[in-house]
C-alpha positions in Angstrom: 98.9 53.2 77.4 102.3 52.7 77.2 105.4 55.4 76.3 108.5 56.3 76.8 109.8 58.7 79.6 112.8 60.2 81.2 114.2 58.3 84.5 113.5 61.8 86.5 109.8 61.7 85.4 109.3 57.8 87.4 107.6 58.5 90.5 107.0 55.5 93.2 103.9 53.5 92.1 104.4 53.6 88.1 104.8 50.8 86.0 107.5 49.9 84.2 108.3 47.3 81.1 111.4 45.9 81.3 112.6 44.2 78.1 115.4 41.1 77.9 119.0 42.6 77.6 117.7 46.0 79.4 118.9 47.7 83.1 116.1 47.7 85.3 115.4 51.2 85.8 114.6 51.8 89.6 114.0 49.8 92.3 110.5 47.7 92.4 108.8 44.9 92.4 107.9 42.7 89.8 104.3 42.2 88.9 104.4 40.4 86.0 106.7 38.1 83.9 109.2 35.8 84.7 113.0 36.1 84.0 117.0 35.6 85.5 117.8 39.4 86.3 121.8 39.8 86.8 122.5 41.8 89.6 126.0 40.7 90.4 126.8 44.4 90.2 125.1 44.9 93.5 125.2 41.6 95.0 128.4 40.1 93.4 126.8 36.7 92.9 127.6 35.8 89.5 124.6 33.4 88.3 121.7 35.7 87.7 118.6 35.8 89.6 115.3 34.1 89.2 112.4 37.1 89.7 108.6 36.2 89.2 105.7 38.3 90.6 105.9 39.5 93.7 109.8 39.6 93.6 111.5 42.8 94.5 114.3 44.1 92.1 117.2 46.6 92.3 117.6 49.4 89.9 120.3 49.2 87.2 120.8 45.2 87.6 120.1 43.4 83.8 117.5 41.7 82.8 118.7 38.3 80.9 115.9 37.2 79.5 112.1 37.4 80.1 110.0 40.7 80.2 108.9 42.2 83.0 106.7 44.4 84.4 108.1 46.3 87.6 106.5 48.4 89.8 108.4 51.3 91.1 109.1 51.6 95.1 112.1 53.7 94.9 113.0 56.6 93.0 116.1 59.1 92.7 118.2 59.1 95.6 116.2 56.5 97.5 117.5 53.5 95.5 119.7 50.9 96.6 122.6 52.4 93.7 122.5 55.8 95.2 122.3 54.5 98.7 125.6 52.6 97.7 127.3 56.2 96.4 125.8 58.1 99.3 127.5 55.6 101.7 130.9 56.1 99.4 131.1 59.7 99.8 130.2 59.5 104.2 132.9 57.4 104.6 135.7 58.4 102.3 134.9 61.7 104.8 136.3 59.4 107.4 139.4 58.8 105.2 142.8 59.2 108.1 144.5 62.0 106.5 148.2 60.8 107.2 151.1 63.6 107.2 154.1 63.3 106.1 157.0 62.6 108.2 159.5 64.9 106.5 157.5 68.3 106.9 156.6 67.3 110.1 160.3 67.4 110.7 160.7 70.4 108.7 158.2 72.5 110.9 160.9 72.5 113.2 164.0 72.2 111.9 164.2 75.5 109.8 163.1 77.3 112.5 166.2 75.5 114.7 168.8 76.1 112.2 167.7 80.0 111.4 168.0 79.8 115.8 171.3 78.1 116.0 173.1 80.4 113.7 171.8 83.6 115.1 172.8 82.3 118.1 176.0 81.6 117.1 176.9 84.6 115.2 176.0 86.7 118.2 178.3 84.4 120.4 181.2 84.9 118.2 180.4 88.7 118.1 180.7 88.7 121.9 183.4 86.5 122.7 185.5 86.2 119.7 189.0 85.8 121.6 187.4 82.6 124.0 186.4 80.6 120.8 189.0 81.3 118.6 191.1 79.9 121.2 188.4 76.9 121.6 188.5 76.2 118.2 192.4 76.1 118.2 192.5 73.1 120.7 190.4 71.1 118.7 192.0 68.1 117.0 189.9 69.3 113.8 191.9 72.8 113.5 193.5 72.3 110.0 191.6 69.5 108.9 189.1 72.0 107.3 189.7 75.0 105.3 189.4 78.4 106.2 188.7 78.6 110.1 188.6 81.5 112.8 190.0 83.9 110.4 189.2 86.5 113.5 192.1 85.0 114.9 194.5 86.3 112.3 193.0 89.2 112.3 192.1 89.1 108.7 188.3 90.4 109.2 186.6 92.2 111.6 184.7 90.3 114.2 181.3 91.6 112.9 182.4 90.4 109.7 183.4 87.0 110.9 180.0 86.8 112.9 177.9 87.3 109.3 180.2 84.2 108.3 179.5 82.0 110.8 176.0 83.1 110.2 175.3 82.0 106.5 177.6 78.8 107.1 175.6 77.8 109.7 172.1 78.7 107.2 174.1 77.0 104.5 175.2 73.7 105.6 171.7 72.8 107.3 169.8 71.0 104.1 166.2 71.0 104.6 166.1 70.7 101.2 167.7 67.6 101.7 165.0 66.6 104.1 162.4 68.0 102.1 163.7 65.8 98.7 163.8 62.5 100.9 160.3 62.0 101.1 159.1 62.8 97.7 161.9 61.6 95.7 161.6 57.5 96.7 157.6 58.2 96.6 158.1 59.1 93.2 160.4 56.0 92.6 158.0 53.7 94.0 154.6 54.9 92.5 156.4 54.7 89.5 158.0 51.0 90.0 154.2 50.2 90.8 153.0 51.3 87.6 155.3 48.8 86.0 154.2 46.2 88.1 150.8 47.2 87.5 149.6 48.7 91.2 148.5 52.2 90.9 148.5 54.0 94.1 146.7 57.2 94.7 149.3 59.1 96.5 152.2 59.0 98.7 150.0 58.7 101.6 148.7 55.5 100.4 151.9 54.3 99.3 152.7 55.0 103.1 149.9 53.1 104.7 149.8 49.8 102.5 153.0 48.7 104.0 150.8 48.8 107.5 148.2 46.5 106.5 148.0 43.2 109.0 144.6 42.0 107.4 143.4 41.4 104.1 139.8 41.6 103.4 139.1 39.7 99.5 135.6 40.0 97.6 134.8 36.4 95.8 133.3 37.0 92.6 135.3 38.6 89.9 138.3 39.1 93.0 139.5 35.4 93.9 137.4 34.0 90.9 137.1 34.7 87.4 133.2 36.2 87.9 132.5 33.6 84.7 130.5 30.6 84.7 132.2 27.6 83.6 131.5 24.0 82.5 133.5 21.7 85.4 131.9 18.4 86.0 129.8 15.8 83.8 128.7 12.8 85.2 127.4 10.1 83.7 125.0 7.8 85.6 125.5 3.9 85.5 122.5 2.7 84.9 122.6 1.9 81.1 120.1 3.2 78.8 118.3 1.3 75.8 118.2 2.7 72.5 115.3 3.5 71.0 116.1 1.8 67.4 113.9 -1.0 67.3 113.4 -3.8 64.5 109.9 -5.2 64.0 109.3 -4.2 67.5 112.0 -5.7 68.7 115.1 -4.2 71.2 118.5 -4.2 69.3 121.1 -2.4 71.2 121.5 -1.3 75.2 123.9 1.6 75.6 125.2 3.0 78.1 125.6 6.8 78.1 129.0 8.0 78.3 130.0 11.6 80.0 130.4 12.6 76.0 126.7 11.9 75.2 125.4 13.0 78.8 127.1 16.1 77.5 126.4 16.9 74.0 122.0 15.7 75.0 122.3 18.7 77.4 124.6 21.2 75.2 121.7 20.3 72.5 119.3 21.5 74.3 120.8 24.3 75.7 121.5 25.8 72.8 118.5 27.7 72.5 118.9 29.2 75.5 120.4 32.9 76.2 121.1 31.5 80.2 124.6 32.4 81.2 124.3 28.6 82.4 122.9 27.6 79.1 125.9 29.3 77.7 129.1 27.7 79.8 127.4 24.3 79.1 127.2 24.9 75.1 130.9 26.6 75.5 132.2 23.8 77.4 131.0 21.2 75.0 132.2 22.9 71.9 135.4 23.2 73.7 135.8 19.5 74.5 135.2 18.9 70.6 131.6 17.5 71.6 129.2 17.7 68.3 126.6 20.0 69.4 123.3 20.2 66.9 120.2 22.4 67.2 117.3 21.1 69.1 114.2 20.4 67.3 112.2 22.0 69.6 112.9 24.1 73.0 111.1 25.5 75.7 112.5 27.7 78.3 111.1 26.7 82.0 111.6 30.1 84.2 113.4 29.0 87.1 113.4 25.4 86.2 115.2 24.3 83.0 114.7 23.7 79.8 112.6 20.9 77.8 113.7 20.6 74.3 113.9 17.5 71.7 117.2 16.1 70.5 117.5 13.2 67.5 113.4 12.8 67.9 113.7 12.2 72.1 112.7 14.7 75.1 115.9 15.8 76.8 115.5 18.3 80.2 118.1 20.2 81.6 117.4 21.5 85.1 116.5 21.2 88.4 114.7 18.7 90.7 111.7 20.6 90.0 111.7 20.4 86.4 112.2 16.7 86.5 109.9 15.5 89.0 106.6 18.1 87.3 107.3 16.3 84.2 106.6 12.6 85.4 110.6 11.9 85.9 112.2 10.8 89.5 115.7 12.3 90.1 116.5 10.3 93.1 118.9 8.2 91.4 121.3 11.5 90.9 120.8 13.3 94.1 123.5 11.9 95.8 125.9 13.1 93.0 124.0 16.9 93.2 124.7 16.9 96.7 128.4 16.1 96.3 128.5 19.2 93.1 126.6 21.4 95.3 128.4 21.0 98.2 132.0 22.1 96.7 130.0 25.2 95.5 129.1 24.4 91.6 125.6 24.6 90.6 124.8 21.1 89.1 121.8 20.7 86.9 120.2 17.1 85.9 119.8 15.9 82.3 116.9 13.4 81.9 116.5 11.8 77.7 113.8 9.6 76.9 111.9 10.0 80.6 115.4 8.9 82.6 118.1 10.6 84.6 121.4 9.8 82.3 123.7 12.3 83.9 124.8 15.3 85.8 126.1 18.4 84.3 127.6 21.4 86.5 128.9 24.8 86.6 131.2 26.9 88.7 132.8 30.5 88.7 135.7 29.2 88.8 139.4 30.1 90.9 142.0 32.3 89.4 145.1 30.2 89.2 147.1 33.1 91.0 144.6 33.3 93.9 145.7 30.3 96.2 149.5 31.3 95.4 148.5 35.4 96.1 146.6 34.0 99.9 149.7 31.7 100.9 152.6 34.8 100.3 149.6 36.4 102.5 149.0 34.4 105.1 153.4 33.6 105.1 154.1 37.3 106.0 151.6 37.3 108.7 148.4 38.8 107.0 145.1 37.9 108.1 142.9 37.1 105.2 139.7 37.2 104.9 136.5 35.9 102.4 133.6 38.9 102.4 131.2 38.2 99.8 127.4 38.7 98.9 127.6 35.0 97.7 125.7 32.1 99.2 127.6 30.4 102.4 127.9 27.0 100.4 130.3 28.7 97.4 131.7 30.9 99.7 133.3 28.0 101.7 133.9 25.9 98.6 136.1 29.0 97.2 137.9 29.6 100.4 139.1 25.8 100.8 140.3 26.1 97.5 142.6 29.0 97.7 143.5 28.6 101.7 141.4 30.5 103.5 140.3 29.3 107.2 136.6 28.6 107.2 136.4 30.9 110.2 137.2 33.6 108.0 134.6 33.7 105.7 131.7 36.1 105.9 129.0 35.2 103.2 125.7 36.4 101.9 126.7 39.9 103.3 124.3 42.3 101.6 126.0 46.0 99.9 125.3 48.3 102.7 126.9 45.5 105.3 130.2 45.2 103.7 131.5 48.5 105.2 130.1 47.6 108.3 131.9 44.3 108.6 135.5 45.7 107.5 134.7 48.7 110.3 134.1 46.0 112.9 137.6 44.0 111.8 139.3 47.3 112.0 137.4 47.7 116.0 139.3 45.2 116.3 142.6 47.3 116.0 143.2 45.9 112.9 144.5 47.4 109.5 142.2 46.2 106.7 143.0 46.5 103.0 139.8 45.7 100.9 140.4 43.9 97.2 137.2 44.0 95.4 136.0 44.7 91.7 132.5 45.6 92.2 130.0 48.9 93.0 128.9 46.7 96.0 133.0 46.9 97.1 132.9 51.0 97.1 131.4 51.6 100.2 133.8 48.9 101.9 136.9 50.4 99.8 136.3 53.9 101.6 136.1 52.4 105.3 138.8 50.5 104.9 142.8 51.0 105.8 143.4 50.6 102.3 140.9 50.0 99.3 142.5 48.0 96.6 140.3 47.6 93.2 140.9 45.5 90.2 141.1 47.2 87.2 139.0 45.0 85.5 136.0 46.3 88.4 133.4 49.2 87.6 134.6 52.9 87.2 133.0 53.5 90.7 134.6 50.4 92.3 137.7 52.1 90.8 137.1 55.6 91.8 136.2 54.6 95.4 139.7 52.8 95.8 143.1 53.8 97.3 145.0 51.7 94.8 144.2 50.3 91.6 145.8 47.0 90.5 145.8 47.1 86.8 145.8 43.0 85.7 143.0 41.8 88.3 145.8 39.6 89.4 145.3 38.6 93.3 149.7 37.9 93.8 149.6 42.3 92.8 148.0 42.4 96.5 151.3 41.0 97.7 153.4 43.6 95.9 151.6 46.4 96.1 152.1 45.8 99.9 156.2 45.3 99.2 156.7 48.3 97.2 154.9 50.4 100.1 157.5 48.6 102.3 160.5 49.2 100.3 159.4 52.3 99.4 159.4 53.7 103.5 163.0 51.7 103.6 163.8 53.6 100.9 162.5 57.0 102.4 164.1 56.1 106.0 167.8 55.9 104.1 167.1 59.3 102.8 166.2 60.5 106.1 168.7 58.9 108.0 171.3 60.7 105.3 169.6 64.1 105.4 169.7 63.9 109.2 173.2 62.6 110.3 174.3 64.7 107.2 172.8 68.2 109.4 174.3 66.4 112.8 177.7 66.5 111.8 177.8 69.4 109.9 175.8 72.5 112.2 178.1 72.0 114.8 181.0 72.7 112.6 179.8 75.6 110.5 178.2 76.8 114.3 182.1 77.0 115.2 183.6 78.8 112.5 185.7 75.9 111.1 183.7 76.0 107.1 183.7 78.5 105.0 180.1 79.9 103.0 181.5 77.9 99.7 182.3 75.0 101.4 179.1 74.6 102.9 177.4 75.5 100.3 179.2 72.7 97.9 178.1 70.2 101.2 174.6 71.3 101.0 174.4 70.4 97.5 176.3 67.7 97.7 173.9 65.9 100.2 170.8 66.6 98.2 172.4 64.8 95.1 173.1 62.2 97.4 169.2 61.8 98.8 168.1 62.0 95.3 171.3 59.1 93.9 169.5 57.2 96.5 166.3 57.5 95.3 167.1 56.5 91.9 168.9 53.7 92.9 165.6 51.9 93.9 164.3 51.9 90.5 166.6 48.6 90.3 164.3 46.8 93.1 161.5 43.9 91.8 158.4 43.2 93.7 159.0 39.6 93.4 160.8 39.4 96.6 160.5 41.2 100.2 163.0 44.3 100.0 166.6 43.2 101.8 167.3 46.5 103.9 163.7 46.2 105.3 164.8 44.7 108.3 168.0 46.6 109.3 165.3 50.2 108.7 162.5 49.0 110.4 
């Protein structure tokens, strides 16, 4: 029989149907059928999957387009997809909880003021006379209002004491200290917003600016995670026509890349193949006349065989052509060359010949080879980690810059954390840019997890920062604005601190007044926050100029 149940009712050893355009429930095994199952969600290899009987499959990956029956080997908590979240949560546990430097300073410093002026006050309460006449030599005496009003005789010296007292208390600004850290934070998540980088907190904001490697996902990250049509070749050998007179030959053509094209477009159309479909797009968008085919079949794992204008056209692999009676030698050479700069090339054969060469490829971002030079110019190691083949995975990292050595491919979900913990062993800083629920368990390891906003809600979830337009260059500022932003906090700091030098000792010798000090104290913590503000003026687009001088 055959029904319908709840996910919680599958137990290990049931039997599943798995229709074309459905997730795959659990993790299994297929034991009948034959389809491409899309499981870049897990592996992050965009072309989808060829799975016959005996193939094992993940929960939650699609089915494209074949039904299948799957037998269930993993339930619940045991699949791969909850394996991935379990991992997630263990190591976000492991997550450095930085503090900030201001309340670390803080910790003491109120403490040391509340110290100094006791001590103070008690000093002028027991030696009034010796001070006073301290005070009087100094080359300060009349610069500043009020002074040793003991000395006149004005107030008692127990009165004069409590004044020393809350000037002292007055003129130290922790506030100023405390508004130094915050108030640039809040300037610089909000200048990352606008730039598109969304940062999870101040502490992250502090740590990308310590980043000294840069760990990139391929598919979806540094590519576009779409198939598209890039190469059609055309074969030399000509090709008769098959218009005859009386029996008689009229015309030898040769194929052009325009007919190689829109034979294997034709044929594809039929199909629901994301491979079909970048063929068929690709055509349509080279203004290639595309007609239905008059009859298809769909080759699992092969191709397809269709007729086009009354002749057999295949699309596919070696396979395909050599179990239908057809010898692709004559095109290997060109597949090689395809395959080799990481497309996925497929033969077209009309009329029992090879006439061409068509292939695909996930192709580049046009920002990523600009995003890994700004990179690699401020000194930031970067690296390729993908679940991609090694073939692509080198073919993508020539493109944008990456040194071969640096590329790590075919790394399954569960390995990806491991391999940015083993860079980090190194006494590295990693930040890990990904888009996919096989990036989580990486994002959480890593120094900083950096996920593109047009990734999966977990991918996103799992991440320290969150760059909003997918666009590889936001790595580079999100990683400029942390930096400004800790110039702009060390300015503050500077301010708030040299601010509390000069002025303790002062109140600590009678020479301000309550009001005065008072009216400093608030004058410095306008001054933090003036600051502050100021830095809303910086751009991203360049390295922050007072770096340097604050580092």
């Amino acid at each position: 029989t055959e029904r319908e149940v709840p996910l919680d009712e599958v137990e290990v050893g049931d039997r599943l149907k798995v229709r074309p355009g459905e997730q795959i429930p659990t993790d299994g095994v297929v034991k009948e059928g034959q389809s491409a199952v899309d499981e870049s969600m897990v592996t992050g290899e965009s072309v989808p999957v060829e799975k016959s009987a005996g193939d094992e499959v993940v929960g939650s990956t699609i089915n494209e387009n074949g039904v299948l029956v799957v037998e269930a080997t993993k339930v619940g908590s045991d699949t791969a997809l909850q394996q991935i979240v379990q991992t997630v949560k263990e190591a976000q546990s492991r997550q450095p909880d930085i503090q900030n430097l201001a309340d670390r300073i803080s910790a003491y410093f109120v403490p040391a003021v509340i110290a100094n002026a006791l001590l103070w006050s008690v000093v002028w309460f027991l030696f009034p006379e010796t001070l006073a006449g301290f005070v009087d030599a100094l080359p300060l005496w009349g610069l500043v209002a009020g002074g040793p009003a003991v000395a006149g005789g004005t107030v008692s010296v127990f009165e004069f004491a409590v004044v020393v007292f809350a000037s002292a208390v007055l003129i130290a600004c922790p506030c100023a200290l405390g508004l130094a850290t915050p108030a640039a934070t809040m300037v610089g998540t909000t200048l990352g917003a606008q730039n598109g980088v969304l940062f999870k907190g101040g502490d992250v904001l502090e740590r990308a600016k310590d980043v000294d490697t840069v760990v990139f996902d391929k598919t979806g990250t540094l590519t576009t995670g779409e198939m598209e049509l890039t190469d059609v070749v055309a074969l030399d050998d000509t090709k008769e026509k098959t218009a005859t007179d009386g029996g008689r030959l009229t015309a030898r053509e040769r194929l052009g890349e325009d007919d190689v094209l829109r034979l294997a477009a034709s044929a594809e159309r039929g199909s629901e193949h994301p491979l079909a479909q970048a063929i068929v797009d690709g055509a349509t968008a080279r203004g290639v006349d595309v007609t239905d085919p008059e009859t298809f079949e769909n080759v699992p794992g092969q191709g397809v065989v269709a007729t086009v204008d009354g002749e057999e056209v295949l699309v596919g692999n070696r396979t395909l052509l050599r179990e239908n009676g057809i010898d692709p030698d004559s095109a290997l050479e060109t597949m090689e060359r395809l395959e080799r700069e990481g497309k996925t090339a497929m033969l077209v054969a009309h009329a029992g010949e090879v006439v061409g060469v068509v292939a695909n490829a996930d192709t580049v971002k046009p920002s990523a080879a600009d995003a890994v030079r700004q990179l690699r110019e401020r000194g930031i190691d970067v690296t390729l980690l993908t679940g991609d083949n090694e073939r692509t995975a080198r073919a993508v990292a020539e493109a944008v810059g990456i040194d071969p050595e640096n590329v790590r491919a075919e790394v399954l979900p569960e390995d990806k954390s491991d391999a940015v913990e083993a860079i980090q062993a190194e006494g590295k800083r990693a930040m890990m840019v990904g888009d996919g629920v096989n990036d989580a368990p990486a994002f959480a390891v890593a120094y900083v997890g950096t996920a593109l906003g047009s990734g999966t809600d977990v991918a996103i979830e799992a991440a320290d920062v969150t760059l909003m337009r997918g666009d590889p260059v936001d790595v580079v500022k999100a990683v400029r604005i942390s930096e400004a932003t800790l110039a702009k906090i060390k300015q503050n700091l500077v301010w708030a601190l040299g601010y509390n030098t000069a002025m303790v000792p002062l109140a600590s010798l009678g020479l301000l007044q309550p009001v005065l000090a008072a009216g400093a104290m608030a004058i410095s913590s306008v001054s933090v926050l003036s600051n502050s503000l100021l830095f809303r003026r910086y751009t991203p687009d360049h390295d922050y100029e007072l770096l340097g001088r604050l580092r």
